[in-house]
C-alpha positions as CSV (number, residue, x, y, z in Angstrom):
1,X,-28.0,-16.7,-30.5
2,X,-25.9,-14.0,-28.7
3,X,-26.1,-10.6,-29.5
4,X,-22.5,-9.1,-28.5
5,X,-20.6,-7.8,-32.0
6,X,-17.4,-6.5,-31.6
7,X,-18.2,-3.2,-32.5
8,X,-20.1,-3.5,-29.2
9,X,-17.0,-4.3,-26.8
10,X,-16.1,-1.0,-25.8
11,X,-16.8,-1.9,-22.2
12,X,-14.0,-4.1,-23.0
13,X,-11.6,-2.6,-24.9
14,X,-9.3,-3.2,-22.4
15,X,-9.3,-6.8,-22.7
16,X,-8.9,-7.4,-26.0
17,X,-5.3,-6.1,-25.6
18,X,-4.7,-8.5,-22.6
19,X,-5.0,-11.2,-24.7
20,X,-1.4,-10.1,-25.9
21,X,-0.2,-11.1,-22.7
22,X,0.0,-8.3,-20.6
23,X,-0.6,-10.6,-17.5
24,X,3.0,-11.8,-17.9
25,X,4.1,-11.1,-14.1
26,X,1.9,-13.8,-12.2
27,X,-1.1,-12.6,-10.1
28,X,-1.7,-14.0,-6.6
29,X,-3.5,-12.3,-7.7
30,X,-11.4,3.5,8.8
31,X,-12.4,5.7,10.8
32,X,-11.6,6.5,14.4
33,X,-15.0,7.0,15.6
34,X,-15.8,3.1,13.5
35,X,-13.3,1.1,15.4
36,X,-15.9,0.2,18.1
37,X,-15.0,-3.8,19.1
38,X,-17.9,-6.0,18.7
39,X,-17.6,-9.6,17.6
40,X,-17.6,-10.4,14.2
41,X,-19.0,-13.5,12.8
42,X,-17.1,-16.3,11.8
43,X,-17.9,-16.2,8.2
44,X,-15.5,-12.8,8.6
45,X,-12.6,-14.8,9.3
46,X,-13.1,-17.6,6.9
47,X,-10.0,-19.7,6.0
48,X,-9.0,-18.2,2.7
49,X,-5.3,-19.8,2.2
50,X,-4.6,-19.6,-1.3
51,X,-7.7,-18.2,-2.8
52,X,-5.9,-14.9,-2.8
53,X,-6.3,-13.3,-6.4
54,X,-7.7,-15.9,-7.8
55,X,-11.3,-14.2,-8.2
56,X,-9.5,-10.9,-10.3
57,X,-7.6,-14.0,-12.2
58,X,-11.1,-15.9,-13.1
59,X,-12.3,-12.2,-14.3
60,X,-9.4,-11.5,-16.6
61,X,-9.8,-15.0,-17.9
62,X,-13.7,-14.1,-18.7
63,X,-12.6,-10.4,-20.3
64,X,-10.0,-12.5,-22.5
65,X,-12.8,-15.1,-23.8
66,X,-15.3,-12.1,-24.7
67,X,-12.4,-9.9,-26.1
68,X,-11.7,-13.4,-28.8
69,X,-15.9,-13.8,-29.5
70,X,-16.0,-16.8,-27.0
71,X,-18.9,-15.7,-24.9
72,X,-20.5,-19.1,-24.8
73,X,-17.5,-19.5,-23.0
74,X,-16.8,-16.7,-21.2
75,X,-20.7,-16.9,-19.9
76,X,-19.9,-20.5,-18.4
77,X,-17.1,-19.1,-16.1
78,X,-18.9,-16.5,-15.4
79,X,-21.4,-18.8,-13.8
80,X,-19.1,-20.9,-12.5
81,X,-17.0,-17.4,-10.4
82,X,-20.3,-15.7,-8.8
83,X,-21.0,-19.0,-7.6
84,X,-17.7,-19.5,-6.0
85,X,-17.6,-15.5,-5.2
86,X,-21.5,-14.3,-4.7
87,X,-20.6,-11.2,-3.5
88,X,-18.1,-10.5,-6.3
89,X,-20.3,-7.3,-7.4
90,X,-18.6,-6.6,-10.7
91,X,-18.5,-10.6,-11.5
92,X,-22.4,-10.5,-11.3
93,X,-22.5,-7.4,-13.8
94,X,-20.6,-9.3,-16.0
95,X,-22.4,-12.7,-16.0
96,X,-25.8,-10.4,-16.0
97,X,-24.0,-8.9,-19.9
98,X,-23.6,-12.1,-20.8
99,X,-26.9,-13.6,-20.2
100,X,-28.6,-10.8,-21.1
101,X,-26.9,-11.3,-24.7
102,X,-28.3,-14.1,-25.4
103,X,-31.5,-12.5,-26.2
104,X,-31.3,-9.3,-27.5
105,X,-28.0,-6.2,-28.0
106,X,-26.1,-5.4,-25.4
107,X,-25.0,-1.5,-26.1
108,X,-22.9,-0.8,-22.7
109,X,-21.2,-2.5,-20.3
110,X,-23.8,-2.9,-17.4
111,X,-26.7,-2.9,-20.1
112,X,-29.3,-1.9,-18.4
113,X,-33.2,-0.5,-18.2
114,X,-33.2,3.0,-18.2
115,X,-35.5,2.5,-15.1
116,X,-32.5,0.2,-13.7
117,X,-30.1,2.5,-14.5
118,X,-31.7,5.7,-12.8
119,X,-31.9,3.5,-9.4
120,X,-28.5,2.1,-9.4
121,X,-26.4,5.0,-11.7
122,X,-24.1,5.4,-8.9
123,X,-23.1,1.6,-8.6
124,X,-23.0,1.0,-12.1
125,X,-20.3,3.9,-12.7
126,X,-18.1,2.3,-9.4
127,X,-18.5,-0.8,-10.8
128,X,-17.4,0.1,-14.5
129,X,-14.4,2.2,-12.5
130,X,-13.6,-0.6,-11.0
131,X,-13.1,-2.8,-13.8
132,X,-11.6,0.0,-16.1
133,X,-8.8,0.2,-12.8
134,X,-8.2,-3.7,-12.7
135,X,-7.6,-3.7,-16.1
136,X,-5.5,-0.7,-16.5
137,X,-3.3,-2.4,-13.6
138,X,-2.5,-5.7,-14.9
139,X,-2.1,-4.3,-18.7
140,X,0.3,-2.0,-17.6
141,X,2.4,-3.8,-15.8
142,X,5.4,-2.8,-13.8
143,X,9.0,-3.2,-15.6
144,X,10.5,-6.4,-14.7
145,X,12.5,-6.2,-11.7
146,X,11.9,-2.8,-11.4
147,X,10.9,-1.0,-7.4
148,X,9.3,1.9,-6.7
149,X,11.7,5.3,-6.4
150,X,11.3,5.4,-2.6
151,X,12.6,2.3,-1.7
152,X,16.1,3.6,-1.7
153,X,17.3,0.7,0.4
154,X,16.0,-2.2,2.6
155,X,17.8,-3.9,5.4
156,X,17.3,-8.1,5.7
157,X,14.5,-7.1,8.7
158,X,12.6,-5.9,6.4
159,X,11.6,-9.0,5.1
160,X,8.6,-7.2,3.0
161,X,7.1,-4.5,1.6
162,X,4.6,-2.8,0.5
163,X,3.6,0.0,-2.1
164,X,0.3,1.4,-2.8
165,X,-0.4,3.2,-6.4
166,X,-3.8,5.5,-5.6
167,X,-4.0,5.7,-9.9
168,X,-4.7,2.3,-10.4
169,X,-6.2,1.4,-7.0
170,X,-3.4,-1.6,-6.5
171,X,-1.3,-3.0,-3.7
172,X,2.0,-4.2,-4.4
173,X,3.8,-6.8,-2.3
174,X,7.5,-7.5,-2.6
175,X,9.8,-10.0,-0.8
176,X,13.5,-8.3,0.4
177,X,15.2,-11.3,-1.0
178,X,19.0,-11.8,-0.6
179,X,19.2,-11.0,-4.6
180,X,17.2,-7.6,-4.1
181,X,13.3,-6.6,-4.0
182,X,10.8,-9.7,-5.8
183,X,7.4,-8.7,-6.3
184,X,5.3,-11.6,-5.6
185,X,1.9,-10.5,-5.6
186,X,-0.8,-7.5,-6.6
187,X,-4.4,-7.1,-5.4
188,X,-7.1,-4.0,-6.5
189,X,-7.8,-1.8,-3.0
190,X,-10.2,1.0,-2.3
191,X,-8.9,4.4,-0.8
192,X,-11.1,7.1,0.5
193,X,-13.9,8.2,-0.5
194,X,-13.1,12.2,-1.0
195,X,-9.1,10.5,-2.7
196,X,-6.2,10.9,-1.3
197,X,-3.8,13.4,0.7
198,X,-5.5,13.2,3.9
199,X,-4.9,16.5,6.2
200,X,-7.4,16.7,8.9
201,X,-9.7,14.0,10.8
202,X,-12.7,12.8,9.0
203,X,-11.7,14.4,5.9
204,X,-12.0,10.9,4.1
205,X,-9.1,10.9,2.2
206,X,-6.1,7.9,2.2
207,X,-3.0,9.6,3.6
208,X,-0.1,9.9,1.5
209,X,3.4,8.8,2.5
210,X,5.9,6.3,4.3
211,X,4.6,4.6,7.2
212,X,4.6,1.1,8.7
213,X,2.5,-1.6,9.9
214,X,2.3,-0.9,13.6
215,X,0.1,-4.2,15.1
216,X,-2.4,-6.9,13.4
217,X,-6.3,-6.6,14.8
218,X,-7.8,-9.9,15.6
219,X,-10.9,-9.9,13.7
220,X,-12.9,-11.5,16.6
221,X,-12.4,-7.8,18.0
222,X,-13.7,-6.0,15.4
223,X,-17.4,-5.4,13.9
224,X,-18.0,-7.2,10.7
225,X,-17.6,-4.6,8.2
226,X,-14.0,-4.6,8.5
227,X,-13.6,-8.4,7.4
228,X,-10.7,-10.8,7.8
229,X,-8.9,-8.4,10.4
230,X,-7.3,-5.4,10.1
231,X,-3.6,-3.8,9.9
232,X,-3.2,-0.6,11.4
233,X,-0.3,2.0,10.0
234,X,1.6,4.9,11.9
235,X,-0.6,7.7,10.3
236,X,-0.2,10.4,11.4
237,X,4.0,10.1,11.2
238,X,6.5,12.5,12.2
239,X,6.7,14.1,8.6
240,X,2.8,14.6,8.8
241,X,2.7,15.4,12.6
242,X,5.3,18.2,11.8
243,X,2.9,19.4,8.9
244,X,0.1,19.8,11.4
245,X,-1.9,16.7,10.1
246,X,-4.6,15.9,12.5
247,X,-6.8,11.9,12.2
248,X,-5.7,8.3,13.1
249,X,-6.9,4.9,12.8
250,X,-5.8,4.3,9.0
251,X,-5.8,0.4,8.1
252,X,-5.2,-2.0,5.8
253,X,-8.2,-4.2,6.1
254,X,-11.3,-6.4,4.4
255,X,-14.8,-6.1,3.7
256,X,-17.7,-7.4,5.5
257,X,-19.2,-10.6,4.4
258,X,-21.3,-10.7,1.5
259,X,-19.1,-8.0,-0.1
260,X,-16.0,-9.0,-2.2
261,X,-14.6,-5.6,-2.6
262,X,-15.5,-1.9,-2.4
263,X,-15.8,1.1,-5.7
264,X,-12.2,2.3,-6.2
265,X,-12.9,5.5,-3.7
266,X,-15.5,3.9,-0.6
267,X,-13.3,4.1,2.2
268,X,-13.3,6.7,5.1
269,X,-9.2,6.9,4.2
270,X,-7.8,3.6,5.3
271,X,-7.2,1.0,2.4
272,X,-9.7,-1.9,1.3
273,X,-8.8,-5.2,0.2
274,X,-10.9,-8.6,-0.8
275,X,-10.7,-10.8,2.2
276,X,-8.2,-13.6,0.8
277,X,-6.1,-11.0,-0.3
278,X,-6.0,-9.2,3.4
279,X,-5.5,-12.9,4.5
280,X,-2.2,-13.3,2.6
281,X,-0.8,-9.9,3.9
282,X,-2.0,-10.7,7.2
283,X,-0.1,-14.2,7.0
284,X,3.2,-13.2,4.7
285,X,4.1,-9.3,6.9
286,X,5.7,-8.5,9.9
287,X,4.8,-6.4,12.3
288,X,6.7,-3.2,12.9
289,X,9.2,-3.7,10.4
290,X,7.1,-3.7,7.1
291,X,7.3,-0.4,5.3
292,X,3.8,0.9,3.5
293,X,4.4,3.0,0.7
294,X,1.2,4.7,-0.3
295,X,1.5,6.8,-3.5
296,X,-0.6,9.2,-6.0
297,X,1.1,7.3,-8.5
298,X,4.5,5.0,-8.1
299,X,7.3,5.9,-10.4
300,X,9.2,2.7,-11.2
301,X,12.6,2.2,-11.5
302,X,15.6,-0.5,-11.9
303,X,17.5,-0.5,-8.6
304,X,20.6,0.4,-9.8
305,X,19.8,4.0,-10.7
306,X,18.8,4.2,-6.7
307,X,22.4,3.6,-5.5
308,X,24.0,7.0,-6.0
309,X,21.4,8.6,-4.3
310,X,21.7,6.3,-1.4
311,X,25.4,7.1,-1.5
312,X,24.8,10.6,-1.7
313,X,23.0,10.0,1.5
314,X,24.6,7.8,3.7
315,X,27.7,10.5,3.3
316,X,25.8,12.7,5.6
317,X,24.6,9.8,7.6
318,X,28.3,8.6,8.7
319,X,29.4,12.2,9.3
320,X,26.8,12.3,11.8
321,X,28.1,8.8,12.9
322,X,31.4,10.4,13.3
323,X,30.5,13.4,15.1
324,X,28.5,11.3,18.1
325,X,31.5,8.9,18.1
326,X,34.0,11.6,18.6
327,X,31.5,13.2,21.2
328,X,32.2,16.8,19.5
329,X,28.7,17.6,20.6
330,X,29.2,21.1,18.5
331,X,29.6,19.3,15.5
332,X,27.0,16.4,16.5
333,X,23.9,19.6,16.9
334,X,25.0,21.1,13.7
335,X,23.3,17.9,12.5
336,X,19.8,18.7,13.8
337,X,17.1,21.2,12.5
338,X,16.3,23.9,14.2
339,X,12.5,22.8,14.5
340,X,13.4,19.2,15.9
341,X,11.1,17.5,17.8
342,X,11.1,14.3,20.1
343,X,7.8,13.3,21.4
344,X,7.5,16.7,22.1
345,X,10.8,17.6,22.9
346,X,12.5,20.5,21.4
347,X,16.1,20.4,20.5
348,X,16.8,22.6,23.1
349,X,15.6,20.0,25.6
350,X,16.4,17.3,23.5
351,X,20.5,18.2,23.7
352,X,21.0,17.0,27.1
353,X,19.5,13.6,26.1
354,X,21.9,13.5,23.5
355,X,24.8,14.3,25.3
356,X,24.2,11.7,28.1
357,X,23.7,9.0,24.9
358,X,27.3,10.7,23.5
359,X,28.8,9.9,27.0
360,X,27.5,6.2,27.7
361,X,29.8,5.7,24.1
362,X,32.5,7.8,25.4
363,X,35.9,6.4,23.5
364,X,33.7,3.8,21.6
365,X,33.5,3.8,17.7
366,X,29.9,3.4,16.3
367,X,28.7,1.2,13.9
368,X,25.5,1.6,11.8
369,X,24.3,-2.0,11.1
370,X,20.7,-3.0,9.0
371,X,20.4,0.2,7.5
372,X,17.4,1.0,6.3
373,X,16.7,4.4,3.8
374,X,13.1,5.2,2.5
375,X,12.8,8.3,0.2
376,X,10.2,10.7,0.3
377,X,9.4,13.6,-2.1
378,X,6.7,16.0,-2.5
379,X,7.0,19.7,-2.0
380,X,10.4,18.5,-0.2
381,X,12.6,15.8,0.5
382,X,12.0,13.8,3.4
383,X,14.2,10.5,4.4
384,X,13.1,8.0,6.7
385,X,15.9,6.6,8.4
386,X,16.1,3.3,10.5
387,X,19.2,1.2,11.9
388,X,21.3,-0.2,14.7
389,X,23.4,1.6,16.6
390,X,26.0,-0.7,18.1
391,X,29.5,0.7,20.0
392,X,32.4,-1.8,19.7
393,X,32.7,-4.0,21.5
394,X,28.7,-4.5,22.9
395,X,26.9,-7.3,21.2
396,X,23.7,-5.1,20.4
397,X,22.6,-1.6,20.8
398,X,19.2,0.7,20.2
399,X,17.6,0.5,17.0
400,X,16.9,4.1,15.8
401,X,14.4,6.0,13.7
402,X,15.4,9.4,12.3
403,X,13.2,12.0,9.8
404,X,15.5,13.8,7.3
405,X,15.0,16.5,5.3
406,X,16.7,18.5,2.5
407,X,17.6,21.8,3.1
408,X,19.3,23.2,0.3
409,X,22.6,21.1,0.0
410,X,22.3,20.0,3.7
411,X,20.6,17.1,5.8
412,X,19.1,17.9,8.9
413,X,17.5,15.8,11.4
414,X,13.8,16.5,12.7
415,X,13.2,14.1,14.5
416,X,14.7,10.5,16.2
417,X,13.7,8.3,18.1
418,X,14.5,4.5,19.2
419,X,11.7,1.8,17.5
């Protein structure tokens, strides 16, 4: 007999209004001082080619089951997915409910002993956060063909990207497609352990912002607790650099072996992903050229309703096109803030860099080419900018990076430099 009434189920409330098919869009579904180098072992980098999501998948599946009364069922698979995925922390909770209900009540999700519970309180409320958070993410699913506010516009070499939404501890992957921005795939991720809006070094929060995936850490390098590898991301960039933000070595990476995933806030600030699901990033981005969007909360929209402000935009960007090509270098400064800075460089020292660029183009006509716009908004507006710069009649040119932000009706330039 199993003792599990409905009236019982809060634990998984949640579930019970999957079952109406909120899984419609398919699932695929550190610290400076820690990044020592010492070899992992292989179990870290385990082939894990198509496993990704599929543990989070065989969950949801279980959740369903109990939320329609079918725990003779639901305990089977349950069986059957901490055998496949041991270290799947908040499978075993789940397949310990289960068995546990077939002899006596189960009153809470994680039932159990009070001397149990006073040893492990800690756990048990990650692990329940954890499975509130997984749920919460895949019932509320994002609009179809919706992408997140910032991604104002891609060019075609940025074949991916990626958007982080703290809230619901989730990574989003999309694919730049020819016919716009396709998510394929979502995955749960831990941040930091103190949240988000990291400031200063050690302070063990996730930083918030635009950045990009600078290189890809063999794991072989690395100590085991960082799993299947590692993807670093340009934290601290310009726009925190310029805020006084002080830390480094923030990564996407995986969790040691014998540890599927982390609570929802374990990390020293970089982000935390089951291995397979590290291994698909690791296989599907580029280096360099993947965007990382890391959010309090993503604000989803259709892409349409992005294209005015991208117009709105790229009007200031070709008047500063326009300026350079004409080699008014008057004009050209007007377009630069007054607290510019390039790798230390102030604008004052920067300007004679500039003019030499504006005389190596002297009587060309410039062309902005793989145009790239990513919008950032907290306190201010902030645009990161990144393109080709090609004169007529040269086959190539520099790739460029540029920080915008808003003053008042204006654009100015804070930094630029050449990727």
């Amino acid at each position: 007999m199993t003792f599990l009434p409905k009236l019982v189920l809060a634990a998984f409330a949640v579930a019970l209004s999957l079952s109406l098919g909120a899984a419609q869009t398919p699932i695929k579904t550190a610290k400076k001082n820690d990044h020592k180098p010492a070899r992992a072992p292989a179990a870290a980098a385990t082939e894990t080619k198509g496993q990704e999501g599929a543990a989070e998948a065989r969950l949801i599946a279980i959740y369903r089951l109990i939320g329609q009364g079918n725990t003779l069922g639901a305990l089977r698979q349950a069986e059957q997915l901490v055998s496949a995925y041991p270290g799947f922390a908040l499978a075993q909770l789940v397949y310990g409910d289960l068995l546990t209900a077939r002899t006596r009540p189960i009153k809470a999700f994680g039932d159990v002993s009070p001397d149990q519970l006073k040893a492990a309180d800690t756990t048990l409320s990650e692990l329940r956060n954890e499975s509130f958070l997984r749920l919460k993410a895949l019932r509320e699913r994002p609009p179809a063909g919706s992408v997140p506010a910032e991604f104002l516009q891609l060019s075609p070499r940025n074949k991916h990207a990626i958007a982080i939404d703290a809230s619901r501890a989730r990574l989003y992957l999309f694919e730049n497609r020819a016919s716009g921005m396709a998510l394929i795939a979502d995955y749960y991720i831990s941040v930091g352990k103190l949240g988000i809006e990291k400031n200063v070094e050690g302070d063990q929060r996730t930083p918030l912002g635009v950045y990009f995936i600078t290189s890809q850490l063999d794991p072989k390098s690395l100590k085991d607790f960082y799993g299947a590898g590692a993807l670093p991301i340009n934290y601290p960039n310009m726009l925190d650099l310029k805020r006084g933000k002080t830390g480094g070595g923030i990564w996407l990476h995986g969790t040691p072996p014998g540890q599927f995933s982390r609570a929802p806030m374990a990390s020293d600030g970089c982000v935390v992903l089951a291995n397979p699901d590290l291994m698909h990033l690791i296989r599907t981005v580029e280096i360099r050229s993947t965007p990382v969007l890391i959010s309090n909360q993503l604000k989803w929209v259709s892409p349409p309703s992005l294209r005015p402000r991208s117009q709105e935009f790229t009007k200031h960007l070709n008047a500063w096109l326009q300026a350079k090509s004409s080699g008014n270098m008057t004009q050209l400064s007007a377009f630069y803030a007054p607290d510019f800075n390039n790798n230390g460089k102030t604008l004052t020292q920067w300007l004679p860099t500039l003019k030499r660029e504006v005389a190596a183009t002297q009587g060309l006509t410039l062309e902005i080419k793989d145009l790239s716009l990513l919008h950032w908004t907290d306190a201010n507006e902030t645009m990161v900018v990144t393109f080709g710069e090609v004169a007529t009649g040269r086959r190539s040119g520099l790739t460029r990076r540029q920080y915008w932000s808003r003053q008042g009706q204006q654009w100015k330039i804070f930094y630029e430099g050449v990727v």
